[in-house]
C-alpha positions in Angstrom: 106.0 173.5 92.2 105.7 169.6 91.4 104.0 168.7 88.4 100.7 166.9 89.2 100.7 163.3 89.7 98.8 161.4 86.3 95.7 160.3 87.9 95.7 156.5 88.3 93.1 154.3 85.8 89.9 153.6 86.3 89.0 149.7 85.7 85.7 148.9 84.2 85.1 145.5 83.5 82.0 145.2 80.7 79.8 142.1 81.2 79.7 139.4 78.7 75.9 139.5 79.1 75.8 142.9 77.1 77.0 141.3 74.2 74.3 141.8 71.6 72.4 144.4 73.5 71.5 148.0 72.6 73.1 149.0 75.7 76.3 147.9 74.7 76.3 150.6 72.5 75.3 153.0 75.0 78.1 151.8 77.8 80.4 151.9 75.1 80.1 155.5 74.2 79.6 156.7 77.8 83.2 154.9 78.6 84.4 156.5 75.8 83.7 160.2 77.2 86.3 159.7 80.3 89.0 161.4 80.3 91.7 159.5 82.7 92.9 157.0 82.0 90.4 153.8 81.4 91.2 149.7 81.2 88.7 148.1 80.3 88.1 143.9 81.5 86.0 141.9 79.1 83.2 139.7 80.7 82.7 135.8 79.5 78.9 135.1 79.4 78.3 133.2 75.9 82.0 133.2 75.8 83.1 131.4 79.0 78.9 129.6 78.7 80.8 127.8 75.9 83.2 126.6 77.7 81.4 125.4 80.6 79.4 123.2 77.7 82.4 122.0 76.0 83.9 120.9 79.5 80.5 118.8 79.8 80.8 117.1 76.5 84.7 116.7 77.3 84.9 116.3 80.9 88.3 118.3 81.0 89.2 119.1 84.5 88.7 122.9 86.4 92.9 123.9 85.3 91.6 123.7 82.0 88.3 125.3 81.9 90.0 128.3 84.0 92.7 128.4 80.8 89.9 127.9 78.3 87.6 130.8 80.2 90.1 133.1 80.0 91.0 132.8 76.3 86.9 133.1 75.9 87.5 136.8 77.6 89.8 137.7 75.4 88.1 137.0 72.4 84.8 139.1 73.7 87.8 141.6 74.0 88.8 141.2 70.1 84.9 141.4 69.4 84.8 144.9 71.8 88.0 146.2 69.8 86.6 145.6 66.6 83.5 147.7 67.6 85.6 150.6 70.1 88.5 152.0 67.7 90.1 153.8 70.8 90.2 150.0 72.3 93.5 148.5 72.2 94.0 144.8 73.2 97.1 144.2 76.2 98.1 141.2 78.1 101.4 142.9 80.0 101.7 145.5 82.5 104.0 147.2 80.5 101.3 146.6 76.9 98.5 148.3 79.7 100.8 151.3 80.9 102.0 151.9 76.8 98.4 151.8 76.0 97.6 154.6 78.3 100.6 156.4 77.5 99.1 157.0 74.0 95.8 158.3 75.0 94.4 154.6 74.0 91.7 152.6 76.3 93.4 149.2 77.5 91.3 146.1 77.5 92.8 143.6 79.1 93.5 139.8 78.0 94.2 138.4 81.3 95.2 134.6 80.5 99.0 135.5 80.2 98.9 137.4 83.8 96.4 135.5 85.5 97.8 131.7 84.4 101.3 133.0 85.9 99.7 134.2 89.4 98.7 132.4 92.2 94.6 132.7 91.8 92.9 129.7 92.4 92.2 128.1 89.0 88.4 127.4 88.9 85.1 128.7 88.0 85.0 130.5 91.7 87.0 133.0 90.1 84.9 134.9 87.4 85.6 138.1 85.6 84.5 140.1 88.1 86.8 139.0 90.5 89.7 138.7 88.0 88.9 142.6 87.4 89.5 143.5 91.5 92.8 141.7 91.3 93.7 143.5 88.1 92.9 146.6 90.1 94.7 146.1 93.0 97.7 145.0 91.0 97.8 148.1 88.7 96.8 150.0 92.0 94.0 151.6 90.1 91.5 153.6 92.9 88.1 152.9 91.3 86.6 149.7 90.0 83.1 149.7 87.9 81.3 146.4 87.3 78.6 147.0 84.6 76.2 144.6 84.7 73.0 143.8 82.2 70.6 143.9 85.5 69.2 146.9 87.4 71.4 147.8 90.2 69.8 150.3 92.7 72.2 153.1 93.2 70.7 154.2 96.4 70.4 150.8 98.0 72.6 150.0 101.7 74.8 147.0 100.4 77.9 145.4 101.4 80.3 143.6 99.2 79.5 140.6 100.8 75.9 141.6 100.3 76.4 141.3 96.0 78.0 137.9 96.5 75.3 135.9 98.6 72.6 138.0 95.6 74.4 136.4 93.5 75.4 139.6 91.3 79.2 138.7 92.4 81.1 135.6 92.1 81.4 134.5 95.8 84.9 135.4 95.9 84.4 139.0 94.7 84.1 140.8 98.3 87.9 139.5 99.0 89.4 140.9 96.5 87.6 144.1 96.0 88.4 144.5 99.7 91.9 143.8 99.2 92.5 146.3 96.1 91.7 149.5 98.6 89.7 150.8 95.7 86.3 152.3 95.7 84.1 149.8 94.3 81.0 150.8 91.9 78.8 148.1 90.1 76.2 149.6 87.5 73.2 148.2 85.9 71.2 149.3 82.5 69.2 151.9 84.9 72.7 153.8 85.5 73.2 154.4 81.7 71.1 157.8 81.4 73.3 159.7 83.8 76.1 157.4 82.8 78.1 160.0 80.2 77.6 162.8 81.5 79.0 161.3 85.4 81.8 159.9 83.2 82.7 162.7 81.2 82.8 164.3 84.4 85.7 161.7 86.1 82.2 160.7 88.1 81.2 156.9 87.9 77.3 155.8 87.8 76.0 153.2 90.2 76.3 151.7 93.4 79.1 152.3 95.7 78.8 149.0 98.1 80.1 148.9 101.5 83.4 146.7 101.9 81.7 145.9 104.7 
C-alpha cells in the first residue's frame, strides 16, 4: 500500500487591517487549531498606508513603493511572530517547506521572491494578490483571505465580483483563477464557527465563483 500523500498547505493571508483588533486574537487562535499544514501571508494596511505617505512626501517612483510595501509586510509578519509562537518567519521555498516540515506555521516575507519574479511592480498588486500567486506557486489547493469586513458566506459571487466591490485588488480574480485553488475570503462574522471548521481541515467564509 502507498503511504498517503502529505496534504498540500493551506494559504491564509491575514489582513493588515486586523492589526490592533480583538479579532486578531480570535483569527489567530482559530488558525492555530488546523492541523495541515498552514502558511500564513501578512497583510500591509498601516504598514504599506505608510508607505504610500512616505512616497507622497518623497515622490519615489511605483518600483520603489512595490520594494518598500513589501518590506512593510514583512514587518506586520515580525509583529504576527512575536504574538503566534508556532509562527516562524520564511522568504525561500525551501525556508517555507523546512518550516512545515517541523510542525511550524510559515508566514511568508515575500520581497525576496516576489522582487525576483515577473509581477508587475505597482500598487495593482496588493497582498491579496501576492497571496494567490504564492499559492499557485507552492501549488497549495485552498486560499483564505481574512478580511476586517463582513463577508456573507451564503452570497452568489464571482471573483471578479470581489474586485469591482472593491474587497480585492483588481488584479486578484487573475491570479486566484490561475492558482486552480479553491478560493475562500472571510470576514469578522466567519470567526464564531471559524475554529471549530478549522480544526476540522474545514475553512469559514465564502467560496466565490472563479467565474
Amino acid at each position: 500500500m502507498r503511504p498517503r500523500a502529505a496534504p498540500r498547505p493551506l494559504v491564509a493571508k491575514l489582513g493588515g487591517s486586523l492589526a490592533g483588533t480583538p479579532s486578531l486574537a480570535d483569527w489567530i487562535a482559530a488558525l492555530d487549531l488546523y492541523p495541515d499544514p498552514l502558511v500564513i501571508v501578512p497583510g500591509g494596511s498601516g504598514f504599506a498606508d505608510a508607505v504610500r505617505t512616505m512616497q507622497k512626501k518623497m515622490q519615489f517612483d511605483d518600483d520603489a513603493a512595490h520594494h518598500i510595501a513589501l518590506v512593510a509586510m514583512e514587518q506586520y509578519g515580525l509583529a504576527l511572530a512575536a504574538l503566534w509562537p508556532r509562527l516562524m518567519l520564511t522568504s525561500t521555498p525551501a525556508a517555507i517547506a523546512r518550516a512545515l516540515r517541523t510542525g511550524r506555521i510559515a508566514c511568508w516575507a515575500p520581497a525576496q521572491m516576489a522582487m525576483a519574479s515577473s509581477l508587475p511592480k505597482s500598487w495593482d498588486v496588493t497582498s491579496d494578490s501576492l497571496a494567490a500567486w504564492l499559492t499557485a506557486y507552492l501549488r497549495a489547493e485552498r486560499l483564505l483571505l481574512i478580511k476586517s469586513v463582513p463577508i456573507d458566506a451564503d452570497a452568489d459571487l464571482s471573483l471578479l465580483d470581489l474586485a469591482n466591490a472593491g474587497l480585492v485588488d483588481r488584479l486578484f480574480p487573475h491570479f486566484a483563477a490561475a492558482s486552480g485553488a479553491d478560493t475562500f475570503i472571510a470576514g469578522p462574522n466567519a470567526l464564531p464557527d471559524a475554529p471549530a471548521k478549522l480544526s476540522r481541515s474545514q475553512i469559514p467564509g465564502l467560496r466565490p465563483r472563479r467565474r
